[in-house]
NUDOPA-277816 format. One record per residue: residue in three letters; x, y, z of N, C-alpha, C, CB in turn. Coordinates in steps of 0.1 Angstrom, whole numbers, padded with zeros to 4 digits, always signed. Glycine has a CB too. Example, Ala and Ser with C-alpha at 12.3 -4.5 7.8 and 13.67 -1.06 7.14 Angstrom:
NUDOPA-277816
ALA+0132-0057+0078+0123-0045+0078+0132-0033+0078+0113-0045+0090SER+0128-0022+0071+0137-0011+0071+0129+0000+0079+0141-0006+0057
//
This chain:
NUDOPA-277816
UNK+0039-0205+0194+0043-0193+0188+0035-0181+0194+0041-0193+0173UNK+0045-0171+0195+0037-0158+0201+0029-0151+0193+0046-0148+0207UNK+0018-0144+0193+0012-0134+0184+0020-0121+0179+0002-0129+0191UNK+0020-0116+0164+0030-0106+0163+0016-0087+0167+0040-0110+0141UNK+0023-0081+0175+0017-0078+0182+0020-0063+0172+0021-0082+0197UNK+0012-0060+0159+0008-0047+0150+0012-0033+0156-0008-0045+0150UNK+0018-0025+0152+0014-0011+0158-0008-0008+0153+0029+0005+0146UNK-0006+0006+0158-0019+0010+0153-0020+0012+0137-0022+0022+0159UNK-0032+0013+0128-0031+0007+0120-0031+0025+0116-0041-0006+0116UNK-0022+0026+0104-0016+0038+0099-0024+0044+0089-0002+0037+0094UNK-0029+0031+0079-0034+0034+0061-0042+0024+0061-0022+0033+0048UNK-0053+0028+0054-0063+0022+0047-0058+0021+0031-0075+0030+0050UNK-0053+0013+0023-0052+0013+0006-0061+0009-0001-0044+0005-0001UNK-0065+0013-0008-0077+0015-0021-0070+0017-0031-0087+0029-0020UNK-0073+0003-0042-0066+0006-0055-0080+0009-0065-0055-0009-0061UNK-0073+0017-0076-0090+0024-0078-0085+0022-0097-0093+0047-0068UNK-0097+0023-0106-0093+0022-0118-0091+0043-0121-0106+0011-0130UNK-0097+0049-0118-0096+0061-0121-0100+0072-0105-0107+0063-0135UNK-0082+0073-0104-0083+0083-0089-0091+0094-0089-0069+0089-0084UNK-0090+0106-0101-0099+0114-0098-0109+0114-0100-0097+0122-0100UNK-0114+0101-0105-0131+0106-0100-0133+0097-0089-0146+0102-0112UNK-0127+0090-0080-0130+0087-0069-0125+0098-0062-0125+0075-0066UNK-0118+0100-0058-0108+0115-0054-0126+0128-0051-0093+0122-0077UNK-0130+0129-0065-0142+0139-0067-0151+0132-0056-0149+0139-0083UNK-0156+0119-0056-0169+0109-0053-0166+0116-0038-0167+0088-0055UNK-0152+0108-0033-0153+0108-0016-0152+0121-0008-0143+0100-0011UNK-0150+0134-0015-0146+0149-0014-0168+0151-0013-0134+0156-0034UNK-0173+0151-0025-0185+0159-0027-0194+0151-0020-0190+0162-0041UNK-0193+0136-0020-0203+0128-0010-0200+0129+0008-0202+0111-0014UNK-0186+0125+0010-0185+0123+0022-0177+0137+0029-0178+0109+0023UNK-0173+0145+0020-0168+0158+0026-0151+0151+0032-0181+0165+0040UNK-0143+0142+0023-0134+0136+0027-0123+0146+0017-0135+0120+0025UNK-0111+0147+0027-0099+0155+0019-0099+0169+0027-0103+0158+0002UNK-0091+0178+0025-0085+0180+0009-0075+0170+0004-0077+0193+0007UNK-0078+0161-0007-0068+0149-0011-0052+0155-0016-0075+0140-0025UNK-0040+0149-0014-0029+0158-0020-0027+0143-0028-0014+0166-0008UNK-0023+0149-0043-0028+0138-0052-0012+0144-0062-0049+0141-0059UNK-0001+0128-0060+0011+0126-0068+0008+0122-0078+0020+0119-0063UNK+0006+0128-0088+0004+0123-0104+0009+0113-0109+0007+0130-0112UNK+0024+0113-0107+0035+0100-0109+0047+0095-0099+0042+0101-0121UNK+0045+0086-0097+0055+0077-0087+0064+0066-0094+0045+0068-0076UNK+0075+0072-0097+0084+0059-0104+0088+0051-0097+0096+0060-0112UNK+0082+0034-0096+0087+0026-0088+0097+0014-0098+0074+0019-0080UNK+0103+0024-0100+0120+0014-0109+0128+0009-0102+0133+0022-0118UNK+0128-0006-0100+0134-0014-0092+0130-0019-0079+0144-0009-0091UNK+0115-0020-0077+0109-0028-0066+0106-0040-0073+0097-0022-0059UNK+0107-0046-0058+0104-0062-0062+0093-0071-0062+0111-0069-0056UNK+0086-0071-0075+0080-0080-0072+0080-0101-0072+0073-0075-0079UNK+0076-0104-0062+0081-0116-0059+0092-0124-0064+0072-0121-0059UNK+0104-0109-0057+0115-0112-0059+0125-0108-0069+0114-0123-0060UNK+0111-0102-0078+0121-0096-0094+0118-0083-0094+0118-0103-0112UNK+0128-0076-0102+0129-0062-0103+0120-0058-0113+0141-0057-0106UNK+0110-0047-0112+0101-0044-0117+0101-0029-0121+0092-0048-0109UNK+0095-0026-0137+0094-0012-0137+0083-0003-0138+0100-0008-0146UNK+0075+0003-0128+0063+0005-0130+0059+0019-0126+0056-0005-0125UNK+0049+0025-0133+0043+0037-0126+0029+0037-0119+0042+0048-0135UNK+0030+0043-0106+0015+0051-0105+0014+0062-0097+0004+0042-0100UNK-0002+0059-0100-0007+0077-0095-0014+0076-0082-0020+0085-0106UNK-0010+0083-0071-0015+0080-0057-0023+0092-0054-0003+0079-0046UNK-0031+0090-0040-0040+0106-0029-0040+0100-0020-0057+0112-0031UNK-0040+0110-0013-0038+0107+0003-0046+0116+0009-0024+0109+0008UNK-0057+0113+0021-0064+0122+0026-0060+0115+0042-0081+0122+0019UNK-0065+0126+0051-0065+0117+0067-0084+0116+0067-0056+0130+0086UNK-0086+0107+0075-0097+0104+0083-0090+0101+0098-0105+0089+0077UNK-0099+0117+0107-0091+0113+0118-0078+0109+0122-0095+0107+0122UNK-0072+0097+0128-0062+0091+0126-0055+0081+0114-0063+0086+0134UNK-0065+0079+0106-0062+0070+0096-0061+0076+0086-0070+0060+0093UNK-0052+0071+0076-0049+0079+0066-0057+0070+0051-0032+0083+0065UNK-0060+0081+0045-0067+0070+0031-0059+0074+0022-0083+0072+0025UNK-0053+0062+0010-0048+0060+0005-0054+0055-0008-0040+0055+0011UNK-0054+0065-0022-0061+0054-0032-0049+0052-0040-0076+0058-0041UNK-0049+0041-0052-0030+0038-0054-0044+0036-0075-0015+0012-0039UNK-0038+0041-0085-0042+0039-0094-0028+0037-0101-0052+0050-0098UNK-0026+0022-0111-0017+0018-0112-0019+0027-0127-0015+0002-0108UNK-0005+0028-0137-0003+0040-0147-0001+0032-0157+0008+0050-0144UNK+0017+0022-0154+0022+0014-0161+0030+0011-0158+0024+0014-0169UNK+0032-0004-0163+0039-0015-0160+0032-0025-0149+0052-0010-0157UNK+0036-0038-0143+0027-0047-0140+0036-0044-0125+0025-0064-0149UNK+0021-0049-0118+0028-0048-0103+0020-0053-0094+0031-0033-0098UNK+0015-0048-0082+0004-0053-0071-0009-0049-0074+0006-0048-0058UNK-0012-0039-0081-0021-0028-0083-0027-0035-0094-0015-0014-0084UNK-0021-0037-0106-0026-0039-0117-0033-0058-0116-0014-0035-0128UNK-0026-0064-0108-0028-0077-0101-0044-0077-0099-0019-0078-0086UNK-0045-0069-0091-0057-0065-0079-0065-0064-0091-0055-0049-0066UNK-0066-0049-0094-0074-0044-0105-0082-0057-0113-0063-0035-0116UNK-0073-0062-0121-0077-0074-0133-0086-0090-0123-0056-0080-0142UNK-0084-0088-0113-0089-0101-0110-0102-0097-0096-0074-0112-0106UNK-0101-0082-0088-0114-0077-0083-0120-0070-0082-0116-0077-0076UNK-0113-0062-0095-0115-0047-0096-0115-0036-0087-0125-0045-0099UNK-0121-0025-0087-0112-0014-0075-0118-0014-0064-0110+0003-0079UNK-0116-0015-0054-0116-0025-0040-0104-0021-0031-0114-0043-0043UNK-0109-0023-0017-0099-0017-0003-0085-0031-0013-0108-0024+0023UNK-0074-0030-0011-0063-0036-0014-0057-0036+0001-0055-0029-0026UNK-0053-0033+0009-0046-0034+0019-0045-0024+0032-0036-0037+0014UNK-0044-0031+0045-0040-0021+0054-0025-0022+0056-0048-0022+0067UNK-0021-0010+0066-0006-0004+0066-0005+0003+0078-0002+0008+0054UNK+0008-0006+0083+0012-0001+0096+0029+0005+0096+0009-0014+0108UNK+0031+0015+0101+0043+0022+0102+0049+0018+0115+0041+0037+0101UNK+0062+0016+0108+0070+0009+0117+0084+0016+0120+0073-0006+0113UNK+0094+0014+0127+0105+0023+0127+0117+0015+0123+0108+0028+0141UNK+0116+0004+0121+0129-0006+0120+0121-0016+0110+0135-0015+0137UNK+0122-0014+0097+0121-0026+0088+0124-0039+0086+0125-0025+0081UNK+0137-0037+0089+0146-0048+0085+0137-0063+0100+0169-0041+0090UNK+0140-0053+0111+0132-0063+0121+0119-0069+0124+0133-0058+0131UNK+0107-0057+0117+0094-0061+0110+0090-0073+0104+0092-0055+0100UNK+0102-0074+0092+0101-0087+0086+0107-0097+0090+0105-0087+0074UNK+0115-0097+0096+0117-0107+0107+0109-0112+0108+0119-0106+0117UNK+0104-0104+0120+0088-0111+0127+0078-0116+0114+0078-0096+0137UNK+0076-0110+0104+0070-0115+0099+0075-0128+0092+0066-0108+0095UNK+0088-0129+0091+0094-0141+0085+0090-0156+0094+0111-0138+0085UNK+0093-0149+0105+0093-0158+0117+0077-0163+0118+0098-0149+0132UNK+0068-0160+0111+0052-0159+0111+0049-0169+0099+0045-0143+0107UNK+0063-0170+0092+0056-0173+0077+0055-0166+0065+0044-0176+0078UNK+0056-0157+0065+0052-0140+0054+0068-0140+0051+0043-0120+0064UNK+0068-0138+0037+0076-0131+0031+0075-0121+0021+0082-0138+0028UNK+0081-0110+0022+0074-0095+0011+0071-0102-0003+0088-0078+0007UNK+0060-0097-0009+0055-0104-0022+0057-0088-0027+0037-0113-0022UNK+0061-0078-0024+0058-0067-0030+0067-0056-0024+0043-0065-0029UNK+0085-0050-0026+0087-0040-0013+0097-0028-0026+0098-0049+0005UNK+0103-0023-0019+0111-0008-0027+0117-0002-0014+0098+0005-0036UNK+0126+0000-0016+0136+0012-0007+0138+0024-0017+0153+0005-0002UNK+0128+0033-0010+0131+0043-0019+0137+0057-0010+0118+0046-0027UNK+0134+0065-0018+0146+0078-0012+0140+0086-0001+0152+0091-0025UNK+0124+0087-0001+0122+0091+0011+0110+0080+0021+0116+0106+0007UNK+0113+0072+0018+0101+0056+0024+0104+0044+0018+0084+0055+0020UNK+0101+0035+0027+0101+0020+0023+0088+0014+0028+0115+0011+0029UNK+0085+0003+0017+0078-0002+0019+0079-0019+0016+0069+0005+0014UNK+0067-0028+0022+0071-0043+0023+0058-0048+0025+0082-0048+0034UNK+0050-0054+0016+0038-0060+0012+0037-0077+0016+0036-0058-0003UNK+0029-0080+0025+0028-0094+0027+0012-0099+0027+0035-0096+0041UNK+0013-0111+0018-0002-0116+0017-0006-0120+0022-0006-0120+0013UNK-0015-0116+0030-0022-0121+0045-0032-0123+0040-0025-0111+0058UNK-0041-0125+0025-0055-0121+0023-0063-0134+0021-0055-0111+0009UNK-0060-0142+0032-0063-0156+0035-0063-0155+0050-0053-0169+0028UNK-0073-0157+0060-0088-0149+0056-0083-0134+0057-0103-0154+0068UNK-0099-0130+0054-0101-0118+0053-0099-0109+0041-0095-0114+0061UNK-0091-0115+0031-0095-0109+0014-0078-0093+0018-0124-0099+0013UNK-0079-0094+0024-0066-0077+0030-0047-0081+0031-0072-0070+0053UNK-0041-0075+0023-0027-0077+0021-0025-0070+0037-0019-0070+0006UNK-0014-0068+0037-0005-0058+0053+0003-0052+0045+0006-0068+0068UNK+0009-0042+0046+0021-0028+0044+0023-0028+0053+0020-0015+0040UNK+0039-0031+0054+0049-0019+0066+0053-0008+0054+0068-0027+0077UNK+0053+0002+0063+0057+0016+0061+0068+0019+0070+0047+0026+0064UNK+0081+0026+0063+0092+0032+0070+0090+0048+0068+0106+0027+0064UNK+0088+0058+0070+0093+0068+0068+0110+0071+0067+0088+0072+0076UNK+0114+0075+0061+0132+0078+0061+0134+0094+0064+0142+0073+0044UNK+0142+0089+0077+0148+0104+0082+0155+0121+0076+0157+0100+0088
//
């Protein structure tokens, strides 16, 4: 088998129990941001492993250089986030690579073994979570942007 060969890595995720005072922490310590910070994200009708899920949360987004930081604070309802949270508390959760073709991503990753434990087509992005976190403790995100 061939190696599946990554784009560059897009996102850093950070699931956090309370975004704005991390949001504050990495701003006044590290001089990171200006964070642009979505209060609520309805994810009605992603799947978690396989079933339809109704859940909210609260996201920020800052760049570092080329990498973008992402902290994900889950709101309600059960999902990846709240997963994470309850069993290692708030901790990097995953890196994320943007891709242009989804459907073919997972392929490759099918073809690897991985199947999404975690994805949503939504109106302006898709996303597709696979548990890689054997070794190394870190899930994978593809990212679509939609045109």
């Amino acid at each position: 088998m061939t190696s599946l060969r990554l784009p560059p890595i897009y996102q850093l995720g950070h699931v956090v129990a309370d975004i704005d005072k991390t949001c504050d922490f990495y701003t006044s310590t590290f001089g990171t941001g200006p964070f642009n910070i979505i209060e609520e994200v309805d994810m009605e009708g992603a799947l978690l492993r396989g079933k339809p899920i109704s859940t909210k949360i609260k996201v920020a987004f800052a760049k570092s250089n080329d990498v973008e930081l992402e902290f994900i604070q889950p709101l309600e309802g059960k999902n990846l986030y709240t997963e994470f949270l309850k069993t290692r508390g708030d901790g990097i959760h995953h890196l994320a690579f943007m891709v242009d073709d989804m459907n073919k991503w997972k392929k490759h990753f099918a073809d690897k073994g991985f199947e999404p434990i975690f994805q949503h087509d939504m109106v302006v992005m898709e996303f597709a979570y696979f548990d890689t976190s054997i070794p190394g403790g870190l899930m994978l995100e593809l990212l679509r942007w939609k045109p």
